[in-house]
N, C-alpha and C positions, 0 to 999 in steps of 0.2 A: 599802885600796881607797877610791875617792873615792866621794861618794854623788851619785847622778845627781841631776841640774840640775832645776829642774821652769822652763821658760819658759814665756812667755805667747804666748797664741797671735797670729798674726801679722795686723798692720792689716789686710791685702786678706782675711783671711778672717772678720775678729771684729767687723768698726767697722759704726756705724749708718752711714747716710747719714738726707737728711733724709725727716721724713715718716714715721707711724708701719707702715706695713707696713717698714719697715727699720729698725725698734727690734722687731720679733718676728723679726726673720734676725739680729740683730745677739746677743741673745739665747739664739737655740735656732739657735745657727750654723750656717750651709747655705755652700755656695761661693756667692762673689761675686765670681769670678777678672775678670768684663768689667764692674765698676763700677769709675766713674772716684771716686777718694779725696778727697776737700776736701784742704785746706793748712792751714785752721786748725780744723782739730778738737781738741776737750777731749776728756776720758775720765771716764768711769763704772765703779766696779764697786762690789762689794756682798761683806758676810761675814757668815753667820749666826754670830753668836757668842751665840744663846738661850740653848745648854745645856739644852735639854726636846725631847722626845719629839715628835714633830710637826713637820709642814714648815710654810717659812715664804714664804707668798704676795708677792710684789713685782708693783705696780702701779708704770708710770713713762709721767706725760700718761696715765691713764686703759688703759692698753695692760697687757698682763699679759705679762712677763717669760719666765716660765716655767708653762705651766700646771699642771704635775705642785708645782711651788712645790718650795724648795731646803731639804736635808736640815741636820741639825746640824754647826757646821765647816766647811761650806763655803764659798768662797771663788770669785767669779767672775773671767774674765780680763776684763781694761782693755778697757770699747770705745769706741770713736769716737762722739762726738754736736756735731754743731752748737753755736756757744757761744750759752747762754742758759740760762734758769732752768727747769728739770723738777720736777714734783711725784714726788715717791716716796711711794708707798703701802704701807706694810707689815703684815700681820696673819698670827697665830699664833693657831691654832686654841685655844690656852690662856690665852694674856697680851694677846688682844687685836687694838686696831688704833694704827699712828703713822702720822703723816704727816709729810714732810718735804721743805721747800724747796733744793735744791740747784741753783747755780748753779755750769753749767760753763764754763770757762776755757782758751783757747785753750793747750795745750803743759802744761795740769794736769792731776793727777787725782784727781779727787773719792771717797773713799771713805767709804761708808755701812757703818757696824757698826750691825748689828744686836742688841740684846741684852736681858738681864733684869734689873732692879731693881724695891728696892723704895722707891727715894726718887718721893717727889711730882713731878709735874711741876712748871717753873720757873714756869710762868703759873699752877699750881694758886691758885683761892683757898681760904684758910683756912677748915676745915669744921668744924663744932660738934660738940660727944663730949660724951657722958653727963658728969655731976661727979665728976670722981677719975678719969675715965679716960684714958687713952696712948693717942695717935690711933692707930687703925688700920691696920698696915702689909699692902699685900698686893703680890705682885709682880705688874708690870705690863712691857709691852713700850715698852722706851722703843730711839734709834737716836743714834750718833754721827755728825760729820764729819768728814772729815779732807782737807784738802788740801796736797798736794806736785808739786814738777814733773817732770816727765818725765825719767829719767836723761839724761843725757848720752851719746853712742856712746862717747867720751874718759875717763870719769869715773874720774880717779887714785884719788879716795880716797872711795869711797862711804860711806853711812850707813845706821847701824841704826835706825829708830825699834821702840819697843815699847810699846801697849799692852795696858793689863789690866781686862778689864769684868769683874769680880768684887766680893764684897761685901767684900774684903779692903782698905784704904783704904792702904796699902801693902806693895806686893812688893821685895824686896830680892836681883836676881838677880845672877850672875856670866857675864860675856860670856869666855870664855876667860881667867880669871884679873881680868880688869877689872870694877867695882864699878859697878849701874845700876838705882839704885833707880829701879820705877814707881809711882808716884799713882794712885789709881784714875781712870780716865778721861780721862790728862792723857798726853799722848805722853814716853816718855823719847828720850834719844836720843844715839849712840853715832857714834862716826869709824871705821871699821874700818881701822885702820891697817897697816902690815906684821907689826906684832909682833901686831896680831888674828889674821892669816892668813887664810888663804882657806876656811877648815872652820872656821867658830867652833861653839862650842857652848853655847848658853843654860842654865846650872845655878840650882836651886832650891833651897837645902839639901843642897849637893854632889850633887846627882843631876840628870841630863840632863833636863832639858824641853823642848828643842828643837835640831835639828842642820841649820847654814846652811848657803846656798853660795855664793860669795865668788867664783868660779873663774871666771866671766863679770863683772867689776867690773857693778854695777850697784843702785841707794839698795834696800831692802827696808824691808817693814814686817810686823811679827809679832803681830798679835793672841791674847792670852791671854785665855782664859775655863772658867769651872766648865760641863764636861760632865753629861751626865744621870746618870751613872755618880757623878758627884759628884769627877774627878779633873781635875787642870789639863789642858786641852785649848791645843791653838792652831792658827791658821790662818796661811801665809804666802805672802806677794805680792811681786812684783817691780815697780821702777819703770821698767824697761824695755820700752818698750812699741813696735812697729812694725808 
């Protein structure tokens, strides 16, 4: 039996328009059957890949997302925003606050992982430690980008991307028999060909960690991360977006 589809919700119901009371409808989606669409919209979404206990607050331009703030694994649908540059604000009642600049792009879409380490930040300056001591590791909420373009309606031979925000510096999975190692924090990425199929299934030491769907052609992308449970978790998105 084939495993149902999970699509993203459709442009007239999910996209910003401009102007921030339509980044909290765009958000905590409401019908907006008699708003007129732009032409050049980018996209936004977001995935909490923390792996802690706790919901994870998003701020974008000052505006709050969601106020209840979004559970672990979760994974928003694509929305429409005006192209230009949006502040994302992110905080976790455990690891903190990030902030981050993303610029949206007309027919992209910008995706924000969110997640947890324990490396320094890249602008960190170097901090002084007692003599003989290991600097201090503590984990912190740090956030990735990622951008890709908008499938195709046509798209013959789509693509797997996969990341993994774990502390593991590489994963070595099998896509239906095919070899794809990931880097930590560095996209891998796959052609899903015919001999992939349309049900691939992501294995980790012979055992399923995640099962696609292929059956509407259209790019995906799979976020991997250590759940609070302490077990691989993942989150997945479609690059189809309308």
């Amino acid at each position: 039996m084939r495993p149902p589809l999970k699509r993203t919700f459709s442009l007239s119901r999910r996209s910003f328009l401009a102007g921030m009371t339509a980044l909290t409808v765009a958000w905590n989606p409401l019908a907006a059957q008699d708003a007129e669409i732009p032409a050049n919209l980018g996209f936004l979404r977001l995935v909490n890949a923390v792996g802690m206990s706790g919901r994870l607050k998003v701020k974008i331009n000052g505006m709050e997302a969601d106020p209840s703030g979004f559970e672990e694994g979760h994974a928003t649908s694509s929305v429409g925003l005006l192209p230009k540059t949006y502040q994302v604000d992110l905080e976790h009642e455990s690891l903190g606050k990030e902030t981050i600049q993303v610029a949206v792009q007309t027919g992209q879409i910008a995706t924000v992982m969110a997640y947890k380490t324990e490396k320094p930040p890249k602008d960190a300056k170097p901090g002084g430690t007692a003599k003989g001591e290991a600097p201090k590791k503590e984990p912190r909420l740090a956030s990735l980008l990622y951008e890709s373009p908008v499938s195709a309606a046509d798209v013959k031979v789509p693509s797997l991307t996969v990341f993994q925000l774990t502390a593991t510096n590489k994963i070595d999975f099998k896509v239906s028999g095919a070899s794809l190692a990931a880097l930590a924090e560095r996209p891998a990425q796959l052609a899903v060909t015919k001999a992939i199929g349309n049900f691939p299934e992501i294995q980790l030491n012979g055992k399923a960690a995640c099962l696609l769907n292929f059956d509407i052609p259209a790019d995906q992308v799979v976020v991997f991360f250590t759940g609070s449970d302490g077990n691989l978790k993942s989150a997945q998105l479609r690059n189809d977006v309308r």
